[in-house]
C-alpha positions in Angstrom: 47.8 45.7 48.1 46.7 41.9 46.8 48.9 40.6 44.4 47.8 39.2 40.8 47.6 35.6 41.2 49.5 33.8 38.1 47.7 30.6 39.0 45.0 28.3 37.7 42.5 31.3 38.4 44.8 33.1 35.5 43.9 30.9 32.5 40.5 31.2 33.2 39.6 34.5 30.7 37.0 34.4 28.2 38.1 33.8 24.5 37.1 36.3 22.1 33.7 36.2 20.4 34.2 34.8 17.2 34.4 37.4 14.3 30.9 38.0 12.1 32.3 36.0 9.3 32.5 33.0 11.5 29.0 33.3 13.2 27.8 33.8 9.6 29.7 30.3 8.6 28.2 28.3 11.3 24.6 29.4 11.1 24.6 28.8 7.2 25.9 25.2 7.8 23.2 24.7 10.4 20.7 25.2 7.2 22.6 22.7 5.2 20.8 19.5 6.7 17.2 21.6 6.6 17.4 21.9 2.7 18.5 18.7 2.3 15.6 17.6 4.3 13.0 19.7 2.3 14.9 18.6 -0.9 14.2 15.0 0.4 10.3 15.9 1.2 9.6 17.8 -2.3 11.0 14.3 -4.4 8.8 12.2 -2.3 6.0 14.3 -3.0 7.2 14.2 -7.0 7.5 10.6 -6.6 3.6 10.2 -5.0 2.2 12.4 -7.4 3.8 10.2 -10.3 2.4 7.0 -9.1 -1.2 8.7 -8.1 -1.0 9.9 -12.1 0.4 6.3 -13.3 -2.3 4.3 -13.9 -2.5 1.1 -11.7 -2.4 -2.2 -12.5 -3.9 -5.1 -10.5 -1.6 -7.4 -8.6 -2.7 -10.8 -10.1 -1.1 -14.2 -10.8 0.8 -17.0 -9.4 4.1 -15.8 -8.1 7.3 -17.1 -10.4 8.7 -19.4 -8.2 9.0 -23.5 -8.1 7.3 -23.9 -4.1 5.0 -20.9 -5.0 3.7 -23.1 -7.8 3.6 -26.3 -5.7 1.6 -24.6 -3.2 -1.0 -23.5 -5.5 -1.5 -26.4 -7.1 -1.8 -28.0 -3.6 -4.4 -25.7 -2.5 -6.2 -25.5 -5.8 -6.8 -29.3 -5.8 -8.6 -28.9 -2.1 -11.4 -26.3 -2.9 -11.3 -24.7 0.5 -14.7 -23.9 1.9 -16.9 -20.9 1.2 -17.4 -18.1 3.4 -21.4 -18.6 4.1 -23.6 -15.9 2.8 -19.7 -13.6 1.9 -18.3 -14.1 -1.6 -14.6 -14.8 -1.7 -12.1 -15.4 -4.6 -8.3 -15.6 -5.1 -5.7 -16.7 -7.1 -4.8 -19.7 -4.4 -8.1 -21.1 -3.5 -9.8 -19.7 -6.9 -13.8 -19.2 -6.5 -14.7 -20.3 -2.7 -17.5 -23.1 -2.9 -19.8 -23.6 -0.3 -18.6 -26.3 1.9 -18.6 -26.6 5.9 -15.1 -28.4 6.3 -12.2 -26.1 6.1 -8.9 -27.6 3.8 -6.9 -31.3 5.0 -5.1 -30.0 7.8 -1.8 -31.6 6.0 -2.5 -30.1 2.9 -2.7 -27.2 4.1 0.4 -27.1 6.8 2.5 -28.4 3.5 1.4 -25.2 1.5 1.8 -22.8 3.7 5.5 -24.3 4.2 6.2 -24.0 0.5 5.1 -20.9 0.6 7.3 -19.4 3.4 9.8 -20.6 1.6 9.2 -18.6 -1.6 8.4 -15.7 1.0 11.6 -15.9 2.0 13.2 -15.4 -1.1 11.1 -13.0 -2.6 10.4 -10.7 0.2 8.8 -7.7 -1.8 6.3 -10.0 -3.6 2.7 -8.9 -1.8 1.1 -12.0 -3.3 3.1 -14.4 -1.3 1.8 -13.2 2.7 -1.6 -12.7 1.0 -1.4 -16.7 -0.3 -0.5 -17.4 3.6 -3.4 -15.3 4.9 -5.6 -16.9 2.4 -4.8 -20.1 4.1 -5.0 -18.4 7.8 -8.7 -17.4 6.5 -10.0 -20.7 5.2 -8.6 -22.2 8.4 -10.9 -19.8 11.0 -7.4 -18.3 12.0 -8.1 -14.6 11.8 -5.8 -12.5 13.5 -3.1 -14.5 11.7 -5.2 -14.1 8.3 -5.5 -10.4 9.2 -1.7 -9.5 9.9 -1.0 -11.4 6.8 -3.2 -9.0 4.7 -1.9 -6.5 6.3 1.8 -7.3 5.5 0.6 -8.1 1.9 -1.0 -3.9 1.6 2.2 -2.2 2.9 3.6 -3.7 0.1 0.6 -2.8 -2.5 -2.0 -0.7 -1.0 -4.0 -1.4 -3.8 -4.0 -5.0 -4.1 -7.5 -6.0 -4.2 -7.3 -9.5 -3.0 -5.9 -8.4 -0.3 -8.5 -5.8 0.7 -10.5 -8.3 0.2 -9.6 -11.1 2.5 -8.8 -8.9 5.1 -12.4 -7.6 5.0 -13.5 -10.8 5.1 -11.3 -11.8 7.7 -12.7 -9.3 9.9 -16.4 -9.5 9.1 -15.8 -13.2 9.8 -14.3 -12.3 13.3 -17.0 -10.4 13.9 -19.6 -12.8 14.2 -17.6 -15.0 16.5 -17.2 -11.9 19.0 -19.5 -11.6 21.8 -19.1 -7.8 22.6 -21.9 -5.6 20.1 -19.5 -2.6 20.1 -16.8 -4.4 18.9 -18.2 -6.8 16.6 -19.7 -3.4 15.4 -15.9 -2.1 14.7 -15.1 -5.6 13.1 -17.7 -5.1 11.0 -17.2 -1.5 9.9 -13.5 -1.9 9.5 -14.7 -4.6 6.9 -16.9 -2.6 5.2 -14.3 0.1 4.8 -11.6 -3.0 3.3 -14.6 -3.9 0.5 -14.6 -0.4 -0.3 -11.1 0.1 -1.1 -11.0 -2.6 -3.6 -10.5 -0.5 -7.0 -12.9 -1.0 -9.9 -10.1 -2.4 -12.3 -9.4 -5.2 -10.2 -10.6 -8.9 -10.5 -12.5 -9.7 -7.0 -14.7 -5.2 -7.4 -17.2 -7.2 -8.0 -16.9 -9.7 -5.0 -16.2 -6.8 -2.9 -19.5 -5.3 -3.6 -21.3 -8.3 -2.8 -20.1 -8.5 0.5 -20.3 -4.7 1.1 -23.8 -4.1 0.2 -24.4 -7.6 2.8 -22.4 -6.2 5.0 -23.9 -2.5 5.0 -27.4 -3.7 5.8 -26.1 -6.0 8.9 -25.0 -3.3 10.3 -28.5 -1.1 9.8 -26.9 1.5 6.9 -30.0 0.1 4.6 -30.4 2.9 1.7 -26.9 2.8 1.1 -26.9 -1.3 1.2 -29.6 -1.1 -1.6 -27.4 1.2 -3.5 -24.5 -1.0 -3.7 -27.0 -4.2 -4.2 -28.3 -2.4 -7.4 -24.7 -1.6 -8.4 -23.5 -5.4 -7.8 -26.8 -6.3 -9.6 -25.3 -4.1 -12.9 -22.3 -6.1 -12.6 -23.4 -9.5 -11.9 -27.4 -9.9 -12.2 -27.7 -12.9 -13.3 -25.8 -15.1 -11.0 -27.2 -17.1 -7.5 -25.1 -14.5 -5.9 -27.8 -11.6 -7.4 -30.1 -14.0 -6.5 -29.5 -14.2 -2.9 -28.6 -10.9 -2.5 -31.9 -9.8 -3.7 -33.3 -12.2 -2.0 -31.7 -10.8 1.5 -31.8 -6.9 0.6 -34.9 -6.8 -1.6 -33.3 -5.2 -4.4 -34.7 -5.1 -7.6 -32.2 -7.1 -10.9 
């Protein structure tokens, strides 16, 4: 007859299930952290549908801050180049002109300085990384110009100026690439920027310009025509309508 062992072997029984009451406890604080989670999810989607409902404002204006203003004035007093047959504006270089050399090298190494500085110390101000892609753009340096814009939209997705130079940036990096199916992406990506420019803001109508040019580059004519007549509404009188019409055949 084996004995009972009151060893190590001994200690080794099964505690008792734990009563209903308990299982009941747990399982109810294991839904704790899922309502708190929807409760999280339902006043983002308050807080979107608030903004979608609130009208917008466009994001405009020099940036209130002393380097920010410096670098402005700096960049104003240089006219950087135009964009060839593209229409650009912005609060920096104000109305691109048509002009083959890009900004003093200095001049514009000193603003962009200035304005890294005021970055810095107003991090959630979209117009400051949109400033420093402005001067990536006038200076042919489009990937930096286009992660700039980019940084500049997470902040405001609706910042038109920003849609706008990174379209340009893009349609301009287009023409400098040597492989058709991606200088066909460049290109369509642009197209999609000028399109997201809302009608309320400043450079709509610039944006139209360079979408309609842009539409019938890459073969979409009808709808190129469409938005030529709509720029022409906007704008018909100008030697932008002009050359438009000129290059799309649309009637003023």
């Amino acid at each position: 007859m084996r004995a009972v062992s009151s060893g190590p072997q001994s200690a080794r029984v099964s505690a008792p299930p734990p009563a209903l009451e308990e299982l009941d406890r747990r399982l109810r604080w294991r839904f704790v952290p899922l309502l708190i989670f929807l409760a999280m999810m339902l006043g983002l989607a308050a807080a979107a549908a608030v903004s979608l409902l609130r009208p917008r404002h466009p994001v405009t204006g020099v940036p209130d801050d002393p380097d920010a203003e410096a670098a402005f004035a700096l960049v104003r007093a240089e006219k950087p180049a135009g964009m060839g047959a593209l229409r650009f504006r912005s609060e920096l270089t104000g109305e691109a002109v048509p002009r083959v050399s890009p900004p003093a090298a200095a001049a514009a190494d000193r603003a962009d300085a200035l304005l890294a500085r005021a970055e810095a110390r107003h991090l959630l101000d979209p117009r400051l990384p949109a400033a420093r892609a402005h001067l990536d753009l006038a200076r042919r340096r489009f990937e930096h110009a286009e992660r700039g814009y980019r940084r500049a939209l997470l902040l405001a997705p609706y910042y038109g100026e920003a849609r706008l130079g990174l379209g340009m940036a893009l349609a301009l990096d287009a023409e400098r690439e040597v492989n058709p199916l991606e200088q066909r992406s460049l290109r369509l990506q642009a197209i999609a920027q000028f399109a997201a420019v809302p009608e309320y803001d400043p450079v709509h109508a610039h944006a139209l310009h360079d979408r309609a040019l842009l539409l019938a580059v890459v073969g979409r004519r009808a709808e190129a025509e469409r938005k030529a007549r709509d720029y022409m509404r906007l704008d018909g009188q100008s030697a932008w309508a002009e050359s438009l019409g000129v290059r799309l055949g649309a009637e003023r």
